[in-house]
VEXTIVEX-444450 format. One record per residue: residue number from 1; residue in three letters; z, y negated, x of N, C-alpha, C in turn. Coordinates in steps of 0.001 Angstrom, whole numbers. Layout:
N
+-----+-----+---------+---------+---------+---------+---------+---------+---------+---------+---------+
:   n : res :    n_c3 :    n_c2 :    n_c1 :   ca_c3 :   ca_c2 :   ca_c1 :    c_c3 :    c_c2 :    c_c1 :
+-----+-----+---------+---------+---------+---------+---------+---------+---------+---------+---------+
: NUM : ALA :       Z :       Y :       X :       Z :       Y :       X :       Z :       Y :       X :
...
+-----+-----+---------+---------+---------+---------+---------+---------+---------+---------+---------+
This chain:
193
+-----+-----+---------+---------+---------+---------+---------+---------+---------+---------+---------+
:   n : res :    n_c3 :    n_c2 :    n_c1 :   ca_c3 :   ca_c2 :   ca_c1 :    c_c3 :    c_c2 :    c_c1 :
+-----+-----+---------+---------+---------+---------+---------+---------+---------+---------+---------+
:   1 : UNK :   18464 :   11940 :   -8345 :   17034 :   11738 :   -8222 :   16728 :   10549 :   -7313 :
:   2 : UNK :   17552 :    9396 :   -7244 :   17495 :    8066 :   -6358 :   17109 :    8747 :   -4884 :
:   3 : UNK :   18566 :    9939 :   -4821 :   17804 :   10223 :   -3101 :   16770 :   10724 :   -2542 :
:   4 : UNK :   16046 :   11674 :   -3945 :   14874 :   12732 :   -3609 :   13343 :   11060 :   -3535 :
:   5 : UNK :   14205 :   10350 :   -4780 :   12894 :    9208 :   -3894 :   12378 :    8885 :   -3252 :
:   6 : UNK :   14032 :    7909 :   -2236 :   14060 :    7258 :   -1534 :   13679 :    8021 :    -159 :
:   7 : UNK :   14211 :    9439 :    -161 :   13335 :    9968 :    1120 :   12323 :   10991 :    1071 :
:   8 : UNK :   11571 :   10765 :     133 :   10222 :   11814 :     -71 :    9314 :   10597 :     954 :
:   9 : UNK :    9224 :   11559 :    2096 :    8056 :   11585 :    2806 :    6198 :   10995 :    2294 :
:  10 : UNK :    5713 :   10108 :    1303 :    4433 :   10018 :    1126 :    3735 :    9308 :    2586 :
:  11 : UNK :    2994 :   10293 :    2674 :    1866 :   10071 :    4084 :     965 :    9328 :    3901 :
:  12 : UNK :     288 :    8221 :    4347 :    -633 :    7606 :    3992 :   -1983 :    8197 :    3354 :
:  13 : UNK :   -2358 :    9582 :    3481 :   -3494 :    9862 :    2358 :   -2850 :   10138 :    1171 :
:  14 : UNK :   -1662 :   10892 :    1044 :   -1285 :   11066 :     -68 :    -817 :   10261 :    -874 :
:  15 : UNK :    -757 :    8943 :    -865 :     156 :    7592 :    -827 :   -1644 :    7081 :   -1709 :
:  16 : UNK :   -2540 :    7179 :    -656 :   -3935 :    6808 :   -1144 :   -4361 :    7562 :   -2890 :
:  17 : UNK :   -4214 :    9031 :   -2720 :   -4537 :    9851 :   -3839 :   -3507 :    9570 :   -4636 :
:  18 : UNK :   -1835 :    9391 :   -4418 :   -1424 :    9305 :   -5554 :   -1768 :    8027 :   -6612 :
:  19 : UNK :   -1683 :    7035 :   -5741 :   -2610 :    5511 :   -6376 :   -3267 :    5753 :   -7338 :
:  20 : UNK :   -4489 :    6411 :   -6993 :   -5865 :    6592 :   -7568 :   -6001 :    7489 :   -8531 :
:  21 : UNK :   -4490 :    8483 :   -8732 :   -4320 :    9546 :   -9685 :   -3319 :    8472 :  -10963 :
:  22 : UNK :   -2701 :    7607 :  -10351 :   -1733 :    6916 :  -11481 :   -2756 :    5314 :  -11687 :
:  23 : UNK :   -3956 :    5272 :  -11653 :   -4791 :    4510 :  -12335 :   -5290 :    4766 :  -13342 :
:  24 : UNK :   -5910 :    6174 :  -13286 :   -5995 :    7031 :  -14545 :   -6255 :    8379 :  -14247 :
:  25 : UNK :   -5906 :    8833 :  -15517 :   -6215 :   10743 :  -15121 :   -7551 :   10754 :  -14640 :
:  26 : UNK :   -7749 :   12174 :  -13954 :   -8713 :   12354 :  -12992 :   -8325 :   13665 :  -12382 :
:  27 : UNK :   -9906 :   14035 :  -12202 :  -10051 :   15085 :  -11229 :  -10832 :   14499 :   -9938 :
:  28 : UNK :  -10379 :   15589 :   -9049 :  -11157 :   15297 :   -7748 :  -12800 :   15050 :   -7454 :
:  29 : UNK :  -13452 :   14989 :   -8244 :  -14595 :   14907 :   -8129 :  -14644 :   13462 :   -7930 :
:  30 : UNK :  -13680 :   12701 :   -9595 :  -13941 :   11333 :   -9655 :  -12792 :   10644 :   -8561 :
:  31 : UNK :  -11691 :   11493 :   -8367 :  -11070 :   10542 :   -6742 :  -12281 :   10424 :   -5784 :
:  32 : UNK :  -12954 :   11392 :   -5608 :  -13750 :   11211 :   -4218 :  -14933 :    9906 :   -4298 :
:  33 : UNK :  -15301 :   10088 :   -5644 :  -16474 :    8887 :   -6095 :  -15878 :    7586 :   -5920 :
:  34 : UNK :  -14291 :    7826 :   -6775 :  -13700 :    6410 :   -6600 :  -13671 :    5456 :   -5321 :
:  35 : UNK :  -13285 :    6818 :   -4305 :  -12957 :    6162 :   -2715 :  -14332 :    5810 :   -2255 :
:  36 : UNK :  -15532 :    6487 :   -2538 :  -16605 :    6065 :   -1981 :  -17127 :    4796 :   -2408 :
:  37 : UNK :  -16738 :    5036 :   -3770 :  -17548 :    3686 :   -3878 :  -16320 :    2211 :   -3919 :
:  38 : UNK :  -15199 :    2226 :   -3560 :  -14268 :    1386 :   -3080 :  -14810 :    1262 :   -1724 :
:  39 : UNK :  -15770 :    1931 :   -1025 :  -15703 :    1758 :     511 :  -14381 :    1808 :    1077 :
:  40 : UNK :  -13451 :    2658 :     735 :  -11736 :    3447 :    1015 :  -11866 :    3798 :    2321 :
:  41 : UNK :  -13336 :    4574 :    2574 :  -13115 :    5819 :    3921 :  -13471 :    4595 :    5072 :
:  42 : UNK :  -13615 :    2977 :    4745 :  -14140 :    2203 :    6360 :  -12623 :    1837 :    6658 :
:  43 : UNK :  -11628 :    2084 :    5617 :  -10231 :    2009 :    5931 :   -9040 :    3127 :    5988 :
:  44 : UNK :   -9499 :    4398 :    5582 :   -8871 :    5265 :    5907 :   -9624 :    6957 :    5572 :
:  45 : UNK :   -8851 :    8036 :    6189 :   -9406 :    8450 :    6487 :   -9008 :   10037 :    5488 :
:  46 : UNK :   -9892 :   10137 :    4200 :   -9421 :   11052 :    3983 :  -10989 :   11900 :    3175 :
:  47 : UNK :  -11576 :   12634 :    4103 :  -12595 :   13592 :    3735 :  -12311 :   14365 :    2266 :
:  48 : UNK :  -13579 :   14330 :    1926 :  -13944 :   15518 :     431 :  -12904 :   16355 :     416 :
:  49 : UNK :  -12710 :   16981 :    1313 :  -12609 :   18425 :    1404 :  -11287 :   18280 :    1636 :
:  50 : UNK :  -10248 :   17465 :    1947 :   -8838 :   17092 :    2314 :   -8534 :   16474 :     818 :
:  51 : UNK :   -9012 :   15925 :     -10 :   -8951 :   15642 :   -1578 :   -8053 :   16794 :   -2591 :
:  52 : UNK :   -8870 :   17787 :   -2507 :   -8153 :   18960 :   -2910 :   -7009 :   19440 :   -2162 :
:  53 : UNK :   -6573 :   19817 :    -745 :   -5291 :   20086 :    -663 :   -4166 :   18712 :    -712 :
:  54 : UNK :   -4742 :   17631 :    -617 :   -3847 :   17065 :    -873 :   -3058 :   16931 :   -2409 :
:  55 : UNK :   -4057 :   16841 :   -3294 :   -3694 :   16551 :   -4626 :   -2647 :   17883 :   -5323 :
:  56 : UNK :   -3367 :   19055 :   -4356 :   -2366 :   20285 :   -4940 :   -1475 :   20346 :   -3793 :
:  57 : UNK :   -1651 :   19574 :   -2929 :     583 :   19502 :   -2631 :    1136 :   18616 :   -3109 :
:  58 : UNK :     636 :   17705 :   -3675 :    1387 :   16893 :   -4404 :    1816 :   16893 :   -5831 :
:  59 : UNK :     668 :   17932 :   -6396 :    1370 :   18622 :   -7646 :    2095 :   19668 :   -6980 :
:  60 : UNK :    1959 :   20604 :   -6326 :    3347 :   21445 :   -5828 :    5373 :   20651 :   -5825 :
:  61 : UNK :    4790 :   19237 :   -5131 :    6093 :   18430 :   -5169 :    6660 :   17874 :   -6420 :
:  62 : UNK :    5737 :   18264 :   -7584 :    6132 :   17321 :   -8764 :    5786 :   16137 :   -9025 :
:  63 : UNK :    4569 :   15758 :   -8124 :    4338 :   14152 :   -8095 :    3119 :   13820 :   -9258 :
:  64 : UNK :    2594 :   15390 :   -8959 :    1122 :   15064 :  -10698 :    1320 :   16291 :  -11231 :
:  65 : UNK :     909 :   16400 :  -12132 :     490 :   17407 :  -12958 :   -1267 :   17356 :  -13393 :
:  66 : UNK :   -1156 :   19242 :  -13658 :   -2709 :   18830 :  -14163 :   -2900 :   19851 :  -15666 :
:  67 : UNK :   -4136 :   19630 :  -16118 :   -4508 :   19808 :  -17642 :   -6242 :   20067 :  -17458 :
:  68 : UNK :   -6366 :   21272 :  -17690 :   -7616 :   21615 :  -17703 :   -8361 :   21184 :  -19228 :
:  69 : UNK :  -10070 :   21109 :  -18668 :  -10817 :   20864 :  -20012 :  -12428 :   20716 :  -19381 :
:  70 : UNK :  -13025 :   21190 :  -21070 :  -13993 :   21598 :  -20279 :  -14828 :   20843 :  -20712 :
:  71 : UNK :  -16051 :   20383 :  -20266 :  -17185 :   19147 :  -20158 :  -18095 :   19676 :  -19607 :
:  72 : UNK :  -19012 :   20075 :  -20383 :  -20809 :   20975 :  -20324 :  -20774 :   22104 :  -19948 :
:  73 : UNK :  -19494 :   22858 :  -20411 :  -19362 :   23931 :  -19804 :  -19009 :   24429 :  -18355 :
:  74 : UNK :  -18352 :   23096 :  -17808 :  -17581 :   23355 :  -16801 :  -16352 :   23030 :  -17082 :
:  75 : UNK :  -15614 :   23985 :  -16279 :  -13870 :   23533 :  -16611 :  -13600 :   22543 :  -15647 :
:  76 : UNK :  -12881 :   21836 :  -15722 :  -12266 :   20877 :  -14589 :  -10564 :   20364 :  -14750 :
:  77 : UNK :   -9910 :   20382 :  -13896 :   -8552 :   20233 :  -13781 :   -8670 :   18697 :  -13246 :
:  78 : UNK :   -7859 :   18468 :  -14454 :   -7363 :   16795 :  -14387 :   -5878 :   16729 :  -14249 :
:  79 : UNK :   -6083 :   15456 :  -13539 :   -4367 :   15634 :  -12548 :   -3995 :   13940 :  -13427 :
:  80 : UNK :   -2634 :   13955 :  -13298 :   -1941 :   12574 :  -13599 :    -485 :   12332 :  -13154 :
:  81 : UNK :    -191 :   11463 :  -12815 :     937 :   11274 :  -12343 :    1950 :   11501 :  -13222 :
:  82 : UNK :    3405 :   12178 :  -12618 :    4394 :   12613 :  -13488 :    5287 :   11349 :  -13051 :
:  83 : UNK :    6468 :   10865 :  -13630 :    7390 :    9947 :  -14157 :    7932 :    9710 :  -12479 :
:  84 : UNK :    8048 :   11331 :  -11528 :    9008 :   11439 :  -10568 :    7748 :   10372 :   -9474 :
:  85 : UNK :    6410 :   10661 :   -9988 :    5416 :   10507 :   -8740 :    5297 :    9132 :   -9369 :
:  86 : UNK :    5616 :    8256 :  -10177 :    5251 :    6667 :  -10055 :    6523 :    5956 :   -9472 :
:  87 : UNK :    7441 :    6700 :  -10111 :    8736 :    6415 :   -8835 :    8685 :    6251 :   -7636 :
:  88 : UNK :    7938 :    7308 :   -7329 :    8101 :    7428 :   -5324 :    6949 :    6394 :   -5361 :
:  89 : UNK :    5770 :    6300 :   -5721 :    4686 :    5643 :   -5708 :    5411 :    4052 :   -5575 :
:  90 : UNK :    6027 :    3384 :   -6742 :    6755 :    2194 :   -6914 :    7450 :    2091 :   -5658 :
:  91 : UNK :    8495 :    3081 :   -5163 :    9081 :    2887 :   -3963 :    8479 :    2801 :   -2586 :
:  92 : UNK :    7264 :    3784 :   -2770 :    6394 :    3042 :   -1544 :    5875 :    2219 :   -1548 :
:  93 : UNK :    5411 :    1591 :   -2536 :    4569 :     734 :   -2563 :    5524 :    -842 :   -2058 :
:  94 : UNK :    6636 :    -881 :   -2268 :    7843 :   -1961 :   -2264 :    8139 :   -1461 :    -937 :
:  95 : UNK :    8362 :    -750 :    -258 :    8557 :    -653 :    1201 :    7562 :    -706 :    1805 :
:  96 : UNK :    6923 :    -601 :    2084 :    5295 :   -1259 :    2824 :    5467 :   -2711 :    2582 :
:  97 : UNK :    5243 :   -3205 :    1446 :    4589 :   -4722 :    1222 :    6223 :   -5317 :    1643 :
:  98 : UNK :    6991 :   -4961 :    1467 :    8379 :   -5336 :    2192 :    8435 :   -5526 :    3764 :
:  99 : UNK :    7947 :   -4369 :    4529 :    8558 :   -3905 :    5756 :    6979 :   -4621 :    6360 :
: 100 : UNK :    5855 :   -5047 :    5340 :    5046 :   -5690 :    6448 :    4925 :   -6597 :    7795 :
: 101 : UNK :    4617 :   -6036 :    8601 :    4881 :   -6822 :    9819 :    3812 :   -8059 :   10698 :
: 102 : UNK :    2285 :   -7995 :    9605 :    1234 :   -8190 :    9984 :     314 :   -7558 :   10762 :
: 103 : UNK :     595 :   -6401 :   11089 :    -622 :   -5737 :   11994 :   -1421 :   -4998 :   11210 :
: 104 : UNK :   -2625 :   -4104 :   11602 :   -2989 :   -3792 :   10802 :   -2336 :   -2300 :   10200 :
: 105 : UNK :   -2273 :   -1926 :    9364 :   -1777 :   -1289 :    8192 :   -2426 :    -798 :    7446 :
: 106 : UNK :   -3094 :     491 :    7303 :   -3639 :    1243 :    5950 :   -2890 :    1466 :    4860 :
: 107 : UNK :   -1927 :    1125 :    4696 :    -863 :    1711 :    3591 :    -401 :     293 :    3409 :
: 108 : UNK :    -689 :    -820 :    3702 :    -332 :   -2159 :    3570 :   -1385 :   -2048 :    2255 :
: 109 : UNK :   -2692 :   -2413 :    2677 :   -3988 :   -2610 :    1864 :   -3443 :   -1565 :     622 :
: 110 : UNK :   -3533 :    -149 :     628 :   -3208 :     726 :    -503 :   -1655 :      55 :   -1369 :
: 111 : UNK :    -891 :    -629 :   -1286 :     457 :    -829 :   -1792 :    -231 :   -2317 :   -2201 :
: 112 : UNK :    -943 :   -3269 :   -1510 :   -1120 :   -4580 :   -1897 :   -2115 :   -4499 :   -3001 :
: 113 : UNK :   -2938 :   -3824 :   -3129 :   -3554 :   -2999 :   -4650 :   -3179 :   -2719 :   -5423 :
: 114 : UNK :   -1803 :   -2003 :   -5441 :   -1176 :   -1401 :   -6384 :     -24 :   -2235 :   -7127 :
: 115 : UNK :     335 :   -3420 :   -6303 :    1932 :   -4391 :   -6203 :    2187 :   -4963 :   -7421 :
: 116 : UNK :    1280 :   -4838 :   -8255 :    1464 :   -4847 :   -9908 :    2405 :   -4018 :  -10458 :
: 117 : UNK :    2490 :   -2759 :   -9799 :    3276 :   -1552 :  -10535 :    4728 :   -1901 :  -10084 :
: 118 : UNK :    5647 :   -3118 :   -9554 :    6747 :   -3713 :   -9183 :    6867 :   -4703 :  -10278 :
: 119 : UNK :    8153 :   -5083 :  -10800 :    8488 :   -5678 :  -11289 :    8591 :   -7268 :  -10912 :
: 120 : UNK :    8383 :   -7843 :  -11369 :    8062 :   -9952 :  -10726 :    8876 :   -9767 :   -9747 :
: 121 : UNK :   10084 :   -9412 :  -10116 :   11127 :   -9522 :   -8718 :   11399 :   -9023 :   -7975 :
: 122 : UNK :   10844 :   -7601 :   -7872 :   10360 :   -6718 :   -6416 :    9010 :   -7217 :   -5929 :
: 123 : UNK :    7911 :   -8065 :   -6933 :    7185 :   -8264 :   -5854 :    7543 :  -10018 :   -5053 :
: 124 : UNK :    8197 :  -10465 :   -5645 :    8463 :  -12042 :   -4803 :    9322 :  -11292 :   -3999 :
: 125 : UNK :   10411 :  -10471 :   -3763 :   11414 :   -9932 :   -2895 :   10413 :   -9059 :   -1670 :
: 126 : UNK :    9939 :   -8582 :   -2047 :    8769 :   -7785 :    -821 :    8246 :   -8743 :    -130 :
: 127 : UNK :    7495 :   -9773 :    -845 :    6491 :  -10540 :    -214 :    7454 :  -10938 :     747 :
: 128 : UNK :    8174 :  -11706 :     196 :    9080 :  -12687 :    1041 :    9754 :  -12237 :    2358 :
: 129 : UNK :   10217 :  -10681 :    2142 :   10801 :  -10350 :    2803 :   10078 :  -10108 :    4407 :
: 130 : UNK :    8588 :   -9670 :    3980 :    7591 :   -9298 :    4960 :    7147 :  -10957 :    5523 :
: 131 : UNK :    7105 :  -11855 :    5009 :    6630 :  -13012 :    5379 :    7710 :  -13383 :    6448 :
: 132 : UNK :    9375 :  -13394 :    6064 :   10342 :  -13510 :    6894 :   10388 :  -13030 :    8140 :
: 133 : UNK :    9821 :  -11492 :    8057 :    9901 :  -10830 :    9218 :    8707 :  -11446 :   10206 :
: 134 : UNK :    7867 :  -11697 :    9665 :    6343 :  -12080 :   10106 :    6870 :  -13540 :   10998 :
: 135 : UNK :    7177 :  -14660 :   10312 :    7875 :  -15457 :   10622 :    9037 :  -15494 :   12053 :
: 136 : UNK :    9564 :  -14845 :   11814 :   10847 :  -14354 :   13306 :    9945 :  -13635 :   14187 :
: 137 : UNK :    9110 :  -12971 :   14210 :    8008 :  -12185 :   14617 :    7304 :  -13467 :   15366 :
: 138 : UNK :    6694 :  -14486 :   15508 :    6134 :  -15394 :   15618 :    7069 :  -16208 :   16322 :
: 139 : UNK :    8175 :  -16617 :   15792 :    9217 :  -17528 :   16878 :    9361 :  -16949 :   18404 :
: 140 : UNK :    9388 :  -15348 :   18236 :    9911 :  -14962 :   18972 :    8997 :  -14858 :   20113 :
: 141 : UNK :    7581 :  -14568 :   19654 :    6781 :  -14848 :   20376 :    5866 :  -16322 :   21365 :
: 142 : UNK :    6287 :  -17174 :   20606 :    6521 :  -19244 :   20841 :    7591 :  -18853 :   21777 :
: 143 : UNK :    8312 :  -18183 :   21815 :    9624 :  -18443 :   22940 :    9184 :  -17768 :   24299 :
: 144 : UNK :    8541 :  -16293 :   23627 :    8134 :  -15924 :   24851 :    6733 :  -16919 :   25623 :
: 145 : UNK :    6118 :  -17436 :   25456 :    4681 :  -17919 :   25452 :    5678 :  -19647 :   26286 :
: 146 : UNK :    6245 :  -19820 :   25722 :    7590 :  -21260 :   26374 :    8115 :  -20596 :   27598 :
: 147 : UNK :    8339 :  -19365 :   28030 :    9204 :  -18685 :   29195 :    7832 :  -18659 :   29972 :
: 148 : UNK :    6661 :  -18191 :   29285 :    5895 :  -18023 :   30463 :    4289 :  -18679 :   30797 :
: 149 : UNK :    4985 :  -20344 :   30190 :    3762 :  -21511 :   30147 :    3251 :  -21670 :   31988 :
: 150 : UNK :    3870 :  -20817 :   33056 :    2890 :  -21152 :   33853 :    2088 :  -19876 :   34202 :
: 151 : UNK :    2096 :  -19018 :   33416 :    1217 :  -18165 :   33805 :      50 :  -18204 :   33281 :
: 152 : UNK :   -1310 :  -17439 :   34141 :   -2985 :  -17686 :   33755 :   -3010 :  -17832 :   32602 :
: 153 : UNK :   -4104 :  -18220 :   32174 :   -4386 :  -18357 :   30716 :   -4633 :  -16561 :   29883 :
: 154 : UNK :   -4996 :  -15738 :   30960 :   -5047 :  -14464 :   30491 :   -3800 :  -13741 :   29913 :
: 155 : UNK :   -2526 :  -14072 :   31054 :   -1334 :  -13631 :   30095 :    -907 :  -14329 :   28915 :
: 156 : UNK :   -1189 :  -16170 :   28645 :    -646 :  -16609 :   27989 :   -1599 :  -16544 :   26857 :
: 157 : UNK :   -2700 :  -16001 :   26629 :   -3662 :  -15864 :   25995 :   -3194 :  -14315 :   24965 :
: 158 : UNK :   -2469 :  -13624 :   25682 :   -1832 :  -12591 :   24614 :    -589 :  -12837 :   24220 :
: 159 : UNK :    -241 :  -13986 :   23717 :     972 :  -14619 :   23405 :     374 :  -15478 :   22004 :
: 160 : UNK :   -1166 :  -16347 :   22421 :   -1261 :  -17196 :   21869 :   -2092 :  -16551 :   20527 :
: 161 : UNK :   -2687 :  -15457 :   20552 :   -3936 :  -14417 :   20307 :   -3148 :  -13978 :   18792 :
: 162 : UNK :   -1919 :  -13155 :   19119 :   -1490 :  -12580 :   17860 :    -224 :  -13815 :   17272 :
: 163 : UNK :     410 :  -14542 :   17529 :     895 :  -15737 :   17036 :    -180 :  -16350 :   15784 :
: 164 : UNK :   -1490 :  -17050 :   16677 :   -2689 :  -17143 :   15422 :   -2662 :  -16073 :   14543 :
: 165 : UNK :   -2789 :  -14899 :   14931 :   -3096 :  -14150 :   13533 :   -2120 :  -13627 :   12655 :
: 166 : UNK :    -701 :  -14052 :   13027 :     395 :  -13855 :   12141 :     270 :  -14618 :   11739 :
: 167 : UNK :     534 :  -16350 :   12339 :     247 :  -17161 :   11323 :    -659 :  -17539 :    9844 :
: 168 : UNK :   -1724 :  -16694 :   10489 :   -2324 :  -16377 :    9423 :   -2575 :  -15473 :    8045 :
: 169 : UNK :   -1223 :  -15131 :    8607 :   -1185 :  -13958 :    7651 :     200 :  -14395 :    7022 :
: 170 : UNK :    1134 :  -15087 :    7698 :    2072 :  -16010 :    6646 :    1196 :  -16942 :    5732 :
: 171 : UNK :    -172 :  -17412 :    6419 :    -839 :  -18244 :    5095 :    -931 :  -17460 :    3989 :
: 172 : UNK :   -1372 :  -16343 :    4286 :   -2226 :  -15574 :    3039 :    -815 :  -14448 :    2295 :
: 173 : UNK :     467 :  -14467 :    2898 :    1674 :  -14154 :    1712 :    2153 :  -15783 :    1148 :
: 174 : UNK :    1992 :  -16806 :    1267 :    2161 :  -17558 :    1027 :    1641 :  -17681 :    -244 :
: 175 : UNK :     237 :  -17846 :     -84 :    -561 :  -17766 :   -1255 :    -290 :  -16494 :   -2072 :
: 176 : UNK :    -285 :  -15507 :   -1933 :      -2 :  -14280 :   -2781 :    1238 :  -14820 :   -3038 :
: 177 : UNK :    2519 :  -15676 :   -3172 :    3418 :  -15966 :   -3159 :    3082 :  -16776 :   -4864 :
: 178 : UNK :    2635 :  -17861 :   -4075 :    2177 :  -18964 :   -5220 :    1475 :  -18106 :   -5947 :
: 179 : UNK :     606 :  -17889 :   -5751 :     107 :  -16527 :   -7058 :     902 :  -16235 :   -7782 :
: 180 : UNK :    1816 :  -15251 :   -7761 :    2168 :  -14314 :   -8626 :    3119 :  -15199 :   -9314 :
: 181 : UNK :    4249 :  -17007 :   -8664 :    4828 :  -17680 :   -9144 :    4107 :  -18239 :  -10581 :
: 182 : UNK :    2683 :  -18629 :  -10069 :    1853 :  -19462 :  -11101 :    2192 :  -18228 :  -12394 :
: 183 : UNK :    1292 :  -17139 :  -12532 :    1623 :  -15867 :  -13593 :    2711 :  -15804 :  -14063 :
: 184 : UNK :    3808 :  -16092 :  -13334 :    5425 :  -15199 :  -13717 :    5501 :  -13983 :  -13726 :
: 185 : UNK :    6096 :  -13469 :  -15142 :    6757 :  -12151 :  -15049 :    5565 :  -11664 :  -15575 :
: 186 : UNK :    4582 :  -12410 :  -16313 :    3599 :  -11590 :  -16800 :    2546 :  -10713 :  -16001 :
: 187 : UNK :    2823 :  -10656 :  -14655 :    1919 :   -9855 :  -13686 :    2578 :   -8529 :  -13263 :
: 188 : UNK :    3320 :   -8725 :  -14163 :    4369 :   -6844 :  -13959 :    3562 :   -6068 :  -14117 :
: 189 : UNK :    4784 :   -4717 :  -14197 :    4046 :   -3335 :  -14340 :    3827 :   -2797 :  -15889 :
: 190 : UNK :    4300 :   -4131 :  -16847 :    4084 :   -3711 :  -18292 :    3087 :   -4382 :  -18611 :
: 191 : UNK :    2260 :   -5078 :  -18179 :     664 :   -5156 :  -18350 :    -334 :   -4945 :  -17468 :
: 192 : UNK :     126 :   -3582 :  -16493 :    -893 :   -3044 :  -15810 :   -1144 :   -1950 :  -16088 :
: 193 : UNK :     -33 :   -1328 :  -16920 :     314 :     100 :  -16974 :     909 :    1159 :  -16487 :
+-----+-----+---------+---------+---------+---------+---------+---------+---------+---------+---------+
């Protein structure tokens, strides 16, 4: 089962719906409300009408299951995540916030939401790991920006441009760093659910 995890394919909408299905059971009516009123769709992109085939290929894969019931006389199929789909979910969610590189990222934001469902020490090991990369990411760019201090300010200006905003984004794993240190272990996935 480790390998069917580690390489199940989750696509960034489906990565979005499975989230929002392992918060709590739900049917598609209330995913779609959820994302709207998260303001979800000014960050990614997944229409009404793409809700439903996604959720039933992902119960096709084993990732939810669903359970009908009926409420005013309508039936409605409620979906929830199965054991295999918080797995893959956990594993994406730890490779994203791991493999972050600082750019922008829709599946960064969806996994940094969820980074509760990791254990204390997958999430200090992710953070860190993405901050590291972020970090060498940034030297490397100071070196290039040092090779080419006599050129216009226009070339050296896209050297100096994303350097600032990595740096800034090592501030802010930093702090998510100290965060989750201050909490401890108590910010796991056994008091989020």
């Amino acid at each position: 089962m480790t390998s069917e995890i580690n390489e199940y394919d989750l696509n960034h909408r489906a990565f979005v719906l499975l989230e929002l299905v392992a918060e709590t059971p739900s049917h598609a009516y209330n995913i779609d409300q959820r994302i709207k009123e998260r303001g979800m769709r000014n960050w990614t992109n997944i229409g009404t009408s793409s809700i439903y085939n996604i959720i039933n290929n992902l119960e096709k894969d084993g990732l939810v299951e669903s359970y009908t019931e009926e409420v005013d006389n309508r039936v409605r199929k409620i979906y929830t995540i199965t054991n295999l789909g918080m797995e893959i979910l956990r594993n994406k969610t730890y490779n994203v916030l791991s493999d972050f590189i600082g750019k922008k990222d829709e599946d960064f934001y969806v996994a940094f939401s969820i980074f509760h469902i990791l254990s204390y020490e997958q999430q200090l090991e992710a953070f860190t790991n993405s901050m590291n990369i972020i970090k060498t990411h940034i030297n490397e760019l100071k070196n290039m920006l040092a090779e080419n201090s006599q050129m216009p300010l226009n070339v050296r200006g896209l050297f100096v441009h994303p350097i600032k905003i990595l740096e800034t984004d090592v501030e802010f794993l930093e702090w998510v760093l100290e965060e989750i240190k201050k909490r401890g272990s108590q910010f796991g996935p056994e008091e989020n659910g």
